[in-house]
Z-matrix of the N, CA and C atoms (Angstrom, degrees):
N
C 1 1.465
C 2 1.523 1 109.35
N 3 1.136 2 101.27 1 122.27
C 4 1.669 3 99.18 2 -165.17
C 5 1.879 4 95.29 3 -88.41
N 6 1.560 5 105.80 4 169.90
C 7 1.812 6 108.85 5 -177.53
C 8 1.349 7 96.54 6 -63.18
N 9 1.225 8 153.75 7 -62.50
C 10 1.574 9 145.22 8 -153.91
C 11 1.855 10 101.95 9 -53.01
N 12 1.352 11 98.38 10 -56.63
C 13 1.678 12 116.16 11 172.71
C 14 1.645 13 93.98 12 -43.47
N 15 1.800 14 140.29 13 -62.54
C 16 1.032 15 110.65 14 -111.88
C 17 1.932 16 77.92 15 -99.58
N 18 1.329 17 108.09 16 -17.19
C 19 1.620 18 125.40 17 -171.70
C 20 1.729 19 94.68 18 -66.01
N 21 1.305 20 112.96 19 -71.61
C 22 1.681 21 111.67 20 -177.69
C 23 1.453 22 110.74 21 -44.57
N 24 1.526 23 120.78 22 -15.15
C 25 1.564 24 117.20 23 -178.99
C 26 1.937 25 103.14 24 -79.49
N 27 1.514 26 92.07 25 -49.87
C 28 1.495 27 102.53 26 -167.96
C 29 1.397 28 99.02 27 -68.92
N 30 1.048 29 148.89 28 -33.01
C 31 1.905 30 149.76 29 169.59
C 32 1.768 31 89.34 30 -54.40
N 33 1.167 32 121.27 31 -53.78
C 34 1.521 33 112.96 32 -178.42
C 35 1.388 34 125.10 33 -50.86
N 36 1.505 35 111.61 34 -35.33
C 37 1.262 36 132.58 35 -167.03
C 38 1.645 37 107.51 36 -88.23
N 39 1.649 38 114.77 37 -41.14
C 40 1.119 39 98.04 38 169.51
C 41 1.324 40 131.00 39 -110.39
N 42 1.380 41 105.99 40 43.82
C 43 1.287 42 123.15 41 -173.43
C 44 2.000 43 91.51 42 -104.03
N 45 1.019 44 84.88 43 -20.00
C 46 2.278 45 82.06 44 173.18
C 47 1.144 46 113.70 45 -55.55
N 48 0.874 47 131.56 46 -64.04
C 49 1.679 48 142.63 47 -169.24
C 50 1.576 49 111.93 48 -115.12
N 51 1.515 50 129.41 49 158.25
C 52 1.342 51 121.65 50 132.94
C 53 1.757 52 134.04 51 -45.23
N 54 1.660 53 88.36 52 -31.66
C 55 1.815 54 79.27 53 -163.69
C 56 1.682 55 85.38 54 -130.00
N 57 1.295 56 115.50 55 146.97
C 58 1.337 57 125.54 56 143.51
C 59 0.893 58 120.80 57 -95.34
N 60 1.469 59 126.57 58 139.67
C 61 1.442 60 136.73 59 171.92
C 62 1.134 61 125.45 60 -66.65
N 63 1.143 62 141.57 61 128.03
C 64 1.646 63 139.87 62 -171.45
C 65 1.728 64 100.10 63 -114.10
N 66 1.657 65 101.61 64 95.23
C 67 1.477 66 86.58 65 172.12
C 68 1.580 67 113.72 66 -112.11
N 69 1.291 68 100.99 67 178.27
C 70 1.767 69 112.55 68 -161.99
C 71 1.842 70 93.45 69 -132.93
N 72 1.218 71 111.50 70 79.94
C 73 1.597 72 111.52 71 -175.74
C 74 1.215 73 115.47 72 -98.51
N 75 1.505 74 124.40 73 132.68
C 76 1.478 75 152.68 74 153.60
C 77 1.100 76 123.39 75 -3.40
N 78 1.675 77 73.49 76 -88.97
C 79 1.408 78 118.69 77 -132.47
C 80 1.907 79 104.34 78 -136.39
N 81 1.478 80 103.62 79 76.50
C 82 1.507 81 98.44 80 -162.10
C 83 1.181 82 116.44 81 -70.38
N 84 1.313 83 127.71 82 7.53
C 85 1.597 84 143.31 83 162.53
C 86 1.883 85 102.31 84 -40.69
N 87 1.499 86 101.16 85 -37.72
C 88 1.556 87 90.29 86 -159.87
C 89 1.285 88 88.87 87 -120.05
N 90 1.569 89 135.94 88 56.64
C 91 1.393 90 122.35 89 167.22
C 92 1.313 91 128.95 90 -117.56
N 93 1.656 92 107.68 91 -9.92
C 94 1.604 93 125.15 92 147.23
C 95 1.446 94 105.14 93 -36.60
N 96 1.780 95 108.93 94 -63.61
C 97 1.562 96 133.52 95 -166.11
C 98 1.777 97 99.03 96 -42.86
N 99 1.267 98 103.18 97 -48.28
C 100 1.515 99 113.34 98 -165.18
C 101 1.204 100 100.96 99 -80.02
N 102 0.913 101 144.33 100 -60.19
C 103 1.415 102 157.15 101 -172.37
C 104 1.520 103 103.80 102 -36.21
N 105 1.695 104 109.90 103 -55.76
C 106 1.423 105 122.77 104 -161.94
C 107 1.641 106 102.75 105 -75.91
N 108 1.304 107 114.56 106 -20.65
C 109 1.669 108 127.82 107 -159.75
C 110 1.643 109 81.23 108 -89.55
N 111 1.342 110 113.62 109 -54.42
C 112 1.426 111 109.32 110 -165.63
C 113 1.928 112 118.97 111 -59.97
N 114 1.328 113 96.77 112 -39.55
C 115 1.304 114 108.56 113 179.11
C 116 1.598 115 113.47 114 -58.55
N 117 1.399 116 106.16 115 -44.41
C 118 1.784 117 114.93 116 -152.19
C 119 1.581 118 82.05 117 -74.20
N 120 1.650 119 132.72 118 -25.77
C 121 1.275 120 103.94 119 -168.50
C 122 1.500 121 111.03 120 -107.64
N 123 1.547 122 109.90 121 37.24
C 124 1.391 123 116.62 122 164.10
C 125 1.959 124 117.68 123 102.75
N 126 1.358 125 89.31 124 -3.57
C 127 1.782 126 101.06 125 170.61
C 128 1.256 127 122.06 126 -104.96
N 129 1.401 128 117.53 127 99.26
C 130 1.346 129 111.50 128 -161.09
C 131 1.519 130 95.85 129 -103.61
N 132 1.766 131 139.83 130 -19.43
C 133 1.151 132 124.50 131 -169.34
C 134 1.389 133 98.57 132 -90.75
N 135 1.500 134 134.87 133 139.67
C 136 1.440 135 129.64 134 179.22
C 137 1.397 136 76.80 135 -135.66
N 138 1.743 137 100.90 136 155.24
C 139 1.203 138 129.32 137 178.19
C 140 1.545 139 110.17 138 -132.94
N 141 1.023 140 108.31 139 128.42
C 142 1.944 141 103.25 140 -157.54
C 143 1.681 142 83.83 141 -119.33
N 144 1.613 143 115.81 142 134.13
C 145 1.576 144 114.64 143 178.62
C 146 1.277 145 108.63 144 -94.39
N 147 1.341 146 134.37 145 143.00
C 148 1.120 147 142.72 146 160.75
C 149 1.362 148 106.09 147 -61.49
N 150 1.337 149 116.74 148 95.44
C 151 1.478 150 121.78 149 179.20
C 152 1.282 151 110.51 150 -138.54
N 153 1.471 152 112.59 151 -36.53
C 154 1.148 153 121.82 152 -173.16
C 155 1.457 154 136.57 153 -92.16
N 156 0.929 155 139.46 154 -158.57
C 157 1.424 156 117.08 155 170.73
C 158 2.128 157 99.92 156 -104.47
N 159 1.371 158 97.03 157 -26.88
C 160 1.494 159 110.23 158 168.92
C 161 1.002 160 136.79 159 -73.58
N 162 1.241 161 114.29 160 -4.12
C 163 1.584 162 136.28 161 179.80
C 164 1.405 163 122.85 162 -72.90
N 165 1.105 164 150.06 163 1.86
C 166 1.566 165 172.19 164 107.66
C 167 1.602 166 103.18 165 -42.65
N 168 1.003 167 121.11 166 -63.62
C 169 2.112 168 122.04 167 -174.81
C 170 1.601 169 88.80 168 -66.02
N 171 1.481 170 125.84 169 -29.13
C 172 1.445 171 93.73 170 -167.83
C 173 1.650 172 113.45 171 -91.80
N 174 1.349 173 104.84 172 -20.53
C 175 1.429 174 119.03 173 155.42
C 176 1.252 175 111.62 174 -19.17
N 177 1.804 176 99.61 175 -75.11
C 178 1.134 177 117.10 176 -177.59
C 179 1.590 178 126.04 177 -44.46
N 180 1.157 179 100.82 178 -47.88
C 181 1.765 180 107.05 179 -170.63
C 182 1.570 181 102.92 180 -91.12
N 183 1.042 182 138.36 181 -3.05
C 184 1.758 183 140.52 182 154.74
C 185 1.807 184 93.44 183 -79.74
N 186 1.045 185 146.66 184 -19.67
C 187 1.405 186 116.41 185 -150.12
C 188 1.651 187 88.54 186 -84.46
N 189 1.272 188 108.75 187 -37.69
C 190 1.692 189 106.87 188 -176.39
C 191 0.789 190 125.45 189 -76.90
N 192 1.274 191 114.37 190 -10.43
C 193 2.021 192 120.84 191 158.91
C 194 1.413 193 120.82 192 -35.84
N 195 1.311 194 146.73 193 86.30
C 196 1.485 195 147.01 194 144.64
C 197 1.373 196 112.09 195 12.27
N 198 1.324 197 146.46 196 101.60
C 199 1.157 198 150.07 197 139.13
C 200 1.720 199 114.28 198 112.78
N 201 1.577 200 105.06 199 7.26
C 202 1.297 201 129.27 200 173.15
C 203 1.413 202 108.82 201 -72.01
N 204 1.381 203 121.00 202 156.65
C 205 1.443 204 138.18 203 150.19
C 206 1.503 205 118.30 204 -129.52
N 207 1.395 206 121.03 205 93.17
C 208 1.214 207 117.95 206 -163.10
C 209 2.023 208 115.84 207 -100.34
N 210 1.428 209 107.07 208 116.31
C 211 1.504 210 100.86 209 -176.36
C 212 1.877 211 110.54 210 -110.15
N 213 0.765 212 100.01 211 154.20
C 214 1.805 213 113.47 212 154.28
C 215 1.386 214 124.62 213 -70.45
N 216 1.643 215 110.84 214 119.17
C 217 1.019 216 108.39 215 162.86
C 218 1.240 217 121.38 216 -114.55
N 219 1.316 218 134.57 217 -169.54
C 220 1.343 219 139.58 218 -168.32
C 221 1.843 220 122.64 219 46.70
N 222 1.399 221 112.10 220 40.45
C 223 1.108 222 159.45 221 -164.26
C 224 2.066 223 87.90 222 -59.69
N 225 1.060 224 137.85 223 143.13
C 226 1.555 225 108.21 224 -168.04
C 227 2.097 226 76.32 225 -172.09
N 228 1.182 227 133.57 226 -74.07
C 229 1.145 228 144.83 227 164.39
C 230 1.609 229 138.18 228 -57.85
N 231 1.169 230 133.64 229 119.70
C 232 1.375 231 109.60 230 157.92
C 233 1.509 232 144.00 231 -46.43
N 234 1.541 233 102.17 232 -19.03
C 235 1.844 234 120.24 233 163.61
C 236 1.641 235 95.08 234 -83.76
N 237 0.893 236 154.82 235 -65.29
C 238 1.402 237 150.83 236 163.47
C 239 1.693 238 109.85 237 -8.98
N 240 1.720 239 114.37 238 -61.22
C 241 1.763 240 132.34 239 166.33
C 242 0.971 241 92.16 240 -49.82
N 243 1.417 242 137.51 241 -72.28
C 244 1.802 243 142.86 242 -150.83
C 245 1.847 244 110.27 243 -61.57
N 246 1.460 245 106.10 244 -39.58
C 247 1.471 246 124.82 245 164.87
C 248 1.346 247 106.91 246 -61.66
N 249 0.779 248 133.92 247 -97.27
C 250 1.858 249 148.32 248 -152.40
C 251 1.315 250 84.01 249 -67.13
N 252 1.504 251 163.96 250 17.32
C 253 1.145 252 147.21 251 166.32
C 254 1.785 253 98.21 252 -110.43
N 255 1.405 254 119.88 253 -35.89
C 256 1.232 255 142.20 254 -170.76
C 257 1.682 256 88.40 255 -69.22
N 258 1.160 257 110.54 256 -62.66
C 259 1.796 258 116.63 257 -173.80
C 260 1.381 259 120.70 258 -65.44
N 261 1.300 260 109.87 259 -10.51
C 262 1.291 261 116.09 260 164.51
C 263 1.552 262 119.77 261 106.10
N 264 1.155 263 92.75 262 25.14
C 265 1.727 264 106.64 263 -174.57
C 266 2.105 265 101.20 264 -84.10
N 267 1.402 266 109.78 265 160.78
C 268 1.731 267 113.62 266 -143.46
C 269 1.646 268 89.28 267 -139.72
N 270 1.432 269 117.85 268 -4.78
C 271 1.640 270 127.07 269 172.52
C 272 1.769 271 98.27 270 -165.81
N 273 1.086 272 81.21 271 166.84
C 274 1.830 273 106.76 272 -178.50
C 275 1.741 274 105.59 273 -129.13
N 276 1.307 275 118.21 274 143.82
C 277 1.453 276 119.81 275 175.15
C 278 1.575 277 98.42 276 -133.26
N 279 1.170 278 120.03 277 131.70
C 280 1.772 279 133.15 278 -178.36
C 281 1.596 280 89.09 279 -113.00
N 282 1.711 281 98.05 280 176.17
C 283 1.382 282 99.26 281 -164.21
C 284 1.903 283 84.58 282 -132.54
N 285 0.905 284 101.79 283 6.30
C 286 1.785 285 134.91 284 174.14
C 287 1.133 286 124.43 285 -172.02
N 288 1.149 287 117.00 286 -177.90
C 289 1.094 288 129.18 287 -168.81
C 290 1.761 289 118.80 288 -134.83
N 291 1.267 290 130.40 289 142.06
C 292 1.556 291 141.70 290 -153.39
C 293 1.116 292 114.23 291 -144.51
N 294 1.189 293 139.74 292 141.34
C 295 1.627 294 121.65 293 178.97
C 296 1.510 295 103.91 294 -89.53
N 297 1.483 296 135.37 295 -6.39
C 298 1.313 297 119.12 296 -171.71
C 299 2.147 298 78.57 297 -101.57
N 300 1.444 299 121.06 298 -19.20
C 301 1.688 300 99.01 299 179.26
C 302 1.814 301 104.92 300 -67.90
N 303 1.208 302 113.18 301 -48.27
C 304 1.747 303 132.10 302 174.38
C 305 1.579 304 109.14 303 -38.71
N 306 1.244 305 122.21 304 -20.57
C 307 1.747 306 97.78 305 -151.38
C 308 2.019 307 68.61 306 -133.06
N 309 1.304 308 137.18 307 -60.99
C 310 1.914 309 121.24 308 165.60
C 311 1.632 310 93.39 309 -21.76
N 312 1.387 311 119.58 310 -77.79
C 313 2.081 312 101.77 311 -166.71
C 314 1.169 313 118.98 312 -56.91
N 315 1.297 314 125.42 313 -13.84
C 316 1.490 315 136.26 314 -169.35
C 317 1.666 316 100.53 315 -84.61
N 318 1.511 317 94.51 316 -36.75
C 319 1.598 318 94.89 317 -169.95
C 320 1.407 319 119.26 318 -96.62
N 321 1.712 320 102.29 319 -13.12
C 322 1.428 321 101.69 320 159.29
C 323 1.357 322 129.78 321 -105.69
N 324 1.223 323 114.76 322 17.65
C 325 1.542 324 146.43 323 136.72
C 326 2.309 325 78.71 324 96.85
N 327 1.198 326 110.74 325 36.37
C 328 1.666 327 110.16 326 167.49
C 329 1.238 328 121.22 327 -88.80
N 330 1.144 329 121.38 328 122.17
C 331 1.735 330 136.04 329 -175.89
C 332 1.729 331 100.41 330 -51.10
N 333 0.916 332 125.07 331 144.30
C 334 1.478 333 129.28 332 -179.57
C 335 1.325 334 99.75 333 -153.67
N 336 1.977 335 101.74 334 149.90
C 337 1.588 336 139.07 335 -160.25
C 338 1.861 337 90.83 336 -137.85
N 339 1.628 338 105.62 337 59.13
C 340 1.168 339 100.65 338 164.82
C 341 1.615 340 133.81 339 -70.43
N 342 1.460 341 109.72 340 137.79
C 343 1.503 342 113.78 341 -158.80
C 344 2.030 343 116.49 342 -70.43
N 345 1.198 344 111.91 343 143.20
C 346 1.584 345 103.98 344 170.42
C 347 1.436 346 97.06 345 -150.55
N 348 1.161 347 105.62 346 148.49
C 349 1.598 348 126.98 347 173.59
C 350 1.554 349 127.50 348 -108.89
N 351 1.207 350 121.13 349 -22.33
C 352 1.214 351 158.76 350 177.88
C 353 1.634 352 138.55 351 -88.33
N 354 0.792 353 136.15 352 116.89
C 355 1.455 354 99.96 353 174.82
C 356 1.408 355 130.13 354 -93.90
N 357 1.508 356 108.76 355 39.84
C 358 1.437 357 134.51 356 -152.48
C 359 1.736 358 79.52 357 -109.59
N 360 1.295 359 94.75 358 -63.21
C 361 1.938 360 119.27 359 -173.57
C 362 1.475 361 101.67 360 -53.67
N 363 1.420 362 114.31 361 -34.34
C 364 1.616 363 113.34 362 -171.75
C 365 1.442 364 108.76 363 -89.12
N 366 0.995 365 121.92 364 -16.10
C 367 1.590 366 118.10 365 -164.81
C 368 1.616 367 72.56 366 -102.21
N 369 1.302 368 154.54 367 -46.76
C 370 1.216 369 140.28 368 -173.16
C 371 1.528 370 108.68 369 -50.37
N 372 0.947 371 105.95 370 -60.83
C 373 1.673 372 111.43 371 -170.61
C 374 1.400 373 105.64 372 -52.80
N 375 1.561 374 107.61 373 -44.55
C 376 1.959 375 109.43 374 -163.68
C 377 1.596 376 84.11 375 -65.09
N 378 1.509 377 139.72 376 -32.25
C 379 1.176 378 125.94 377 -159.49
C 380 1.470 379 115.93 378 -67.55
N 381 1.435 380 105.06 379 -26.16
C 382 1.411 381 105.32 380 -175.05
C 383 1.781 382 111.84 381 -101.61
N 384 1.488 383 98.75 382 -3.61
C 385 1.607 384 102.01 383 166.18
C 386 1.570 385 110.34 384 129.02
N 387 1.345 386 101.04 385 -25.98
C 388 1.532 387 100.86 386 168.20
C 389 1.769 388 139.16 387 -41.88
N 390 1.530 389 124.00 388 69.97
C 391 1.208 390 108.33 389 -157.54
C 392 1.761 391 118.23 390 -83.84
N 393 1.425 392 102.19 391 -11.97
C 394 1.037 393 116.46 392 179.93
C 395 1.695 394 137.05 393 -101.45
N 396 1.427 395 123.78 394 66.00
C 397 1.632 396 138.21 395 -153.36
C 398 1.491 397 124.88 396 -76.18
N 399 1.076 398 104.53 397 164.96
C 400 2.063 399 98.96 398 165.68
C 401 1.088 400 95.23 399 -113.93
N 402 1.509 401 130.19 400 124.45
C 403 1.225 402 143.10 401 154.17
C 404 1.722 403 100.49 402 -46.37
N 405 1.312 404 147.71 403 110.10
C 406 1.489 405 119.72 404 142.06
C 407 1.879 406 92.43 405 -151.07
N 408 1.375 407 92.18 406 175.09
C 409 1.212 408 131.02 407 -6.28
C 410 1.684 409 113.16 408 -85.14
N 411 1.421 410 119.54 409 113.56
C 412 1.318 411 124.28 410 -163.71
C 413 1.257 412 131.78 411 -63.74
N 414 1.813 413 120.58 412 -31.58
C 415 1.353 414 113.20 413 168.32
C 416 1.799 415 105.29 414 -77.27
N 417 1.354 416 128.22 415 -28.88
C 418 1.307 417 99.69 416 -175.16
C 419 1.451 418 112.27 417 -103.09
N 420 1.459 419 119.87 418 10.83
C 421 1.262 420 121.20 419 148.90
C 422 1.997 421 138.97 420 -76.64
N 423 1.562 422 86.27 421 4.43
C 424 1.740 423 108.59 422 171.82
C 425 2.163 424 104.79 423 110.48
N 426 1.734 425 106.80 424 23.94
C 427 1.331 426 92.51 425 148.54
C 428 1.751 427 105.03 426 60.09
N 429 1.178 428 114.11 427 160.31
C 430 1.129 429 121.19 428 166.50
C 431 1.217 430 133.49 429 -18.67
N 432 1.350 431 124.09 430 -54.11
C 433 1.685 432 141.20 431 -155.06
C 434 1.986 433 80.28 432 -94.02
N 435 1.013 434 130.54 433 -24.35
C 436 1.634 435 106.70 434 165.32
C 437 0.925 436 133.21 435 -102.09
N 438 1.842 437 123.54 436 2.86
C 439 1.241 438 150.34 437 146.95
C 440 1.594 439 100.96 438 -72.75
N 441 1.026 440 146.52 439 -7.25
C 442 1.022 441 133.32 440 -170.79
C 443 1.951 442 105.09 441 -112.65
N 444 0.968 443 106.65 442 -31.29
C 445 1.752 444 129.40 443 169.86
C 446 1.267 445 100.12 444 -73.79
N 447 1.511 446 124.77 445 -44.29
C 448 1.534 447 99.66 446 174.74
C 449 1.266 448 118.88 447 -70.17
N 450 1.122 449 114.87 448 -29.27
C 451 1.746 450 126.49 449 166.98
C 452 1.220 451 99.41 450 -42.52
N 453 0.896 452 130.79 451 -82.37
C 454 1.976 453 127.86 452 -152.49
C 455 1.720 454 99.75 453 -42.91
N 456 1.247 455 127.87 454 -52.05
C 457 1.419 456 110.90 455 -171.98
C 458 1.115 457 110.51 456 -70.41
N 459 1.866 458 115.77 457 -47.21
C 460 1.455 459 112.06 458 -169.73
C 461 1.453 460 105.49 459 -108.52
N 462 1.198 461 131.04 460 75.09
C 463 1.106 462 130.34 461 156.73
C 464 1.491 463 131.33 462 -43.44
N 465 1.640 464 105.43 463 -9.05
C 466 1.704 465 91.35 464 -154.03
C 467 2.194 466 84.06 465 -100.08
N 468 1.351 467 117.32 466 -8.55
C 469 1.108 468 96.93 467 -166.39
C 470 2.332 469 95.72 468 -89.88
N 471 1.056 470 112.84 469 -178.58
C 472 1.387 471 122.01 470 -161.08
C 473 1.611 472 92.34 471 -143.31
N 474 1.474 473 122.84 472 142.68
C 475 0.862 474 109.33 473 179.08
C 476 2.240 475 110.04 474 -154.97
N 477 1.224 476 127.45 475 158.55
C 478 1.291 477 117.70 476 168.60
C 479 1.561 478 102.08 477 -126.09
N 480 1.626 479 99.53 478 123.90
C 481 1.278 480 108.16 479 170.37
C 482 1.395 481 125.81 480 -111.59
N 483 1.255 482 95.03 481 154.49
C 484 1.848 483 118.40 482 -153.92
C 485 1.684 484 99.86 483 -117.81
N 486 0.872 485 124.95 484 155.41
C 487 1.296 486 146.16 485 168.45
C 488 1.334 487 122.92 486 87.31
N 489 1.790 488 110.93 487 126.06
C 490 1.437 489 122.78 488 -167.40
C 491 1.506 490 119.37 489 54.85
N 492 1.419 491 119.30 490 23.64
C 493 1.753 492 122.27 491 -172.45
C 494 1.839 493 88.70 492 -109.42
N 495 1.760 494 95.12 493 121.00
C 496 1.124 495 102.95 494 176.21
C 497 1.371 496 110.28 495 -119.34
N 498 1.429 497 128.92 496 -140.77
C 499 1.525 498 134.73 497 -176.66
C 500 1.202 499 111.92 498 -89.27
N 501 1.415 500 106.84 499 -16.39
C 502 1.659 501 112.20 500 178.64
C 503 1.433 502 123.84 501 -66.16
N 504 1.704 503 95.84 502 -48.08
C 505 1.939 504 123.86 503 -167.33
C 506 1.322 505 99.26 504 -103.76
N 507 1.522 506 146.37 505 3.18
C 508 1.056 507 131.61 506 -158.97
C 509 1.626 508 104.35 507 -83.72
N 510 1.068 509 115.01 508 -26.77
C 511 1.422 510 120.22 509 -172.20
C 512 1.748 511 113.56 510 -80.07
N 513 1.465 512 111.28 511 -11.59
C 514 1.401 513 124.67 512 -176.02
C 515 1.497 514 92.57 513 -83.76
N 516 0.829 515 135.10 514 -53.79
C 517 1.686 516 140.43 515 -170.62
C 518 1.669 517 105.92 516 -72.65
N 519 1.287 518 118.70 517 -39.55
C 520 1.467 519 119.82 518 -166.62
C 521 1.724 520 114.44 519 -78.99
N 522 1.512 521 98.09 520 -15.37
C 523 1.629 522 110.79 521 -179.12
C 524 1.165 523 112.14 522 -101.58
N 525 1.860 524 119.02 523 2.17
C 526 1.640 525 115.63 524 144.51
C 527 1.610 526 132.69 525 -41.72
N 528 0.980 527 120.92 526 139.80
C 529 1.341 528 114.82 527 149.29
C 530 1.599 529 136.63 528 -39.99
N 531 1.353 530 98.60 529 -51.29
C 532 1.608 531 121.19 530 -172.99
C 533 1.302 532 90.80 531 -110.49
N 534 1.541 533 128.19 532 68.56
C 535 1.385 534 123.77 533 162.55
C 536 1.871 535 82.83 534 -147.89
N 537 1.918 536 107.69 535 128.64
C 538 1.547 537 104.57 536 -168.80
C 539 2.000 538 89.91 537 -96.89
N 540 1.717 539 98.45 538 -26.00
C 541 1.596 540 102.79 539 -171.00
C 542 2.203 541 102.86 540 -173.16
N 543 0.744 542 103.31 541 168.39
C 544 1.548 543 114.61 542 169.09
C 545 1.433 544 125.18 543 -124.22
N 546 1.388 545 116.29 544 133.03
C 547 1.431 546 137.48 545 160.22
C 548 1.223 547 107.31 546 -68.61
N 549 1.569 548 99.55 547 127.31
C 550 1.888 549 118.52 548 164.99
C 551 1.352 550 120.24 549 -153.94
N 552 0.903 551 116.26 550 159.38
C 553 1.401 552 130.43 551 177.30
C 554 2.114 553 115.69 552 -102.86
N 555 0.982 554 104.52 553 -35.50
C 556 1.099 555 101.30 554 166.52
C 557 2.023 556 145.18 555 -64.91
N 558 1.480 557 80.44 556 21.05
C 559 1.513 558 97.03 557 177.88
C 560 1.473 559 107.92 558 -95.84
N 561 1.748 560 126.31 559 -24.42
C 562 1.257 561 133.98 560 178.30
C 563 1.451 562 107.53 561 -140.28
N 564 2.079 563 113.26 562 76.55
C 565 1.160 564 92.78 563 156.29
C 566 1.357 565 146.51 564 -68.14
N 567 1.410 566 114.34 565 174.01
C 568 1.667 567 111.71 566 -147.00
C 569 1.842 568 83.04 567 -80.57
N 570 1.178 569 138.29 568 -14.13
C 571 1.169 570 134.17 569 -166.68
C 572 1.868 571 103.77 570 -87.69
N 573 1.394 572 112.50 571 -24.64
C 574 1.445 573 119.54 572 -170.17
C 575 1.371 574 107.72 573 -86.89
N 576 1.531 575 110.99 574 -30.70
C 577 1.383 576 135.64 575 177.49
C 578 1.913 577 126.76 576 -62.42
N 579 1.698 578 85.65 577 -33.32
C 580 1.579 579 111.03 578 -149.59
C 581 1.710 580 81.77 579 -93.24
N 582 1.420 581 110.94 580 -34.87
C 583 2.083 582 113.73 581 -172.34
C 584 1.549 583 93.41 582 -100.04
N 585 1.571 584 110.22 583 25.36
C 586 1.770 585 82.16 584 168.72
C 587 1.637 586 130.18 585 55.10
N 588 1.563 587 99.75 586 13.39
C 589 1.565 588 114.27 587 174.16
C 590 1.643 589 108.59 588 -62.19
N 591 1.014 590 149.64 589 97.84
C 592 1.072 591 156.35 590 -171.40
C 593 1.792 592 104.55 591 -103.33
N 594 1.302 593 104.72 592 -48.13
C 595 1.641 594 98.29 593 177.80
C 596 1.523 595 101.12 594 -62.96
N 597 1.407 596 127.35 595 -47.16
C 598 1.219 597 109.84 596 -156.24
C 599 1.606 598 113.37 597 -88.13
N 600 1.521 599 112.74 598 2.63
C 601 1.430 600 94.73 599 163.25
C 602 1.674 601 112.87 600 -106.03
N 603 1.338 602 101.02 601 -3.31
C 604 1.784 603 89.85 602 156.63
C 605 1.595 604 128.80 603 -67.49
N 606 1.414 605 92.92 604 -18.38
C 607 1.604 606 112.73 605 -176.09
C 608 1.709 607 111.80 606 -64.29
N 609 1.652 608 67.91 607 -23.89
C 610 2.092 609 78.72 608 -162.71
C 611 1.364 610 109.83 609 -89.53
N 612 1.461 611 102.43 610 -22.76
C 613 1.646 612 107.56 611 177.16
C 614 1.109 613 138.41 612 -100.11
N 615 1.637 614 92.18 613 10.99
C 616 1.860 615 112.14 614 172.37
C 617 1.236 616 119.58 615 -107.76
N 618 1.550 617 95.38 616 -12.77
C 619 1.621 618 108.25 617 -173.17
C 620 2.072 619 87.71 618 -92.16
N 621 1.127 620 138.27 619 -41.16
C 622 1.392 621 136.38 620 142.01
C 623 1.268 622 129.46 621 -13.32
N 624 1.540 623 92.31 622 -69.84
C 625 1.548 624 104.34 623 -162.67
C 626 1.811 625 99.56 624 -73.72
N 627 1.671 626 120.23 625 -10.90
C 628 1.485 627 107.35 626 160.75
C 629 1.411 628 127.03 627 -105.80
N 630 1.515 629 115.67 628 33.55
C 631 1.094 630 136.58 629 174.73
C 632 1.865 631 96.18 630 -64.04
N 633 1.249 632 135.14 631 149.86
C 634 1.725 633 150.70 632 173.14
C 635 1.171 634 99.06 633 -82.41
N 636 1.164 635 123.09 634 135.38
C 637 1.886 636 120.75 635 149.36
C 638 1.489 637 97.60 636 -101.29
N 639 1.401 638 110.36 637 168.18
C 640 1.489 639 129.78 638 145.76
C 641 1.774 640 109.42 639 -12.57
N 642 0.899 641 122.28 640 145.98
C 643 1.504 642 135.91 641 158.41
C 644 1.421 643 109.96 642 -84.84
């Protein structure tokens, strides 16, 4: 899957929702649970981070979720690509970018949301075809108003940014131009997660999933 291929996949992917969910799971016993809570309230792309030691089983038990699209994030290795593609993950999210992480998704034909901070990093990526990026980490890389400056030169790349964007700022980033959707975590806190709250993080992901982007 070449980068133009793997970018037109990821524009597909985050064209589902405004926000993807960035979760950090346990306890993959309950990630069907999450998955299904997340979906019914309008978030169907979940991105599960390789953080955990559970993070592969929960792969697993979201991929069979009905109306889900479940990816990997925190993407760091080419055995990491070879894993989360094996578990059933449908995108990959890096928090950078590597040429041996770039050419593992290429070779396991996985859509990737490779990371840039820079617009040194972004004009790198568009160089090799990547049009579609993760801004992060975005609030302490200058937040909106420097996602929005990288826009004016490079307009042609599109991007969803992740880091520290909560319910407060989400709407500052989503009324970019060059914003396709946003990464958060605050659609399934770990406390709503941990009591098996299922209504209340659908609550959270419908009130999300009618968040506006850009026109």
């Amino acid at each position: 899957m070449t980068p133009a291929e793997q970018s037109r996949h990821a524009a597909g992917i985050c064209a589902l929702a405004p926000v993807i969910p960035v979760l950090v799971i346990e306890d993959a016993g309950s990630a069907a649970d999450l998955a299904r809570a997340l979906v019914a309230g309008g978030l169907p792309a979940l991105e599960v981070t390789l953080r955990t030691p559970a993070a592969l089983d929960a792969i697993r038990a979201m991929a069979d979720v009905p109306g889900g699209v479940v990816g990997a994030g925190t993407l760091l290795t080419p055995e990491d690509v070879r894993a989360a593609k094996a578990a059933g993950a449908k995108f990959g999210v890096s928090p950078g970018a590597t040429d041996r992480l770039l050419r593992a998704c290429a070779d396991e034909g996985l859509p990737l949301l490779p990371g840039a901070a820079t617009a040194t990093e972004v004009m790198s990526l568009l160089e090799k075809g990547y049009t579609v990026q993760k801004f992060f980490p975005a609030e302490a890389s200058g937040g909106a108003p420097a996602l929005g400056s990288i826009g004016a030169p490079i307009p042609q790349v599109g991007f969803c940014p992740t880091g520290g964007i909560g319910p407060a700022i989400v709407g500052d980033y989503l009324k970019l131009s060059n914003v396709l959707c946003v990464g958060g975590s605050w659609v399934a806190p770990k406390a709503a997660v941990a009591a098996g709250d299922w209504g209340k993080i659908t609550e959270l992901a419908r009130a999300a999933s009618a968040l506006q982007r850009a026109a």
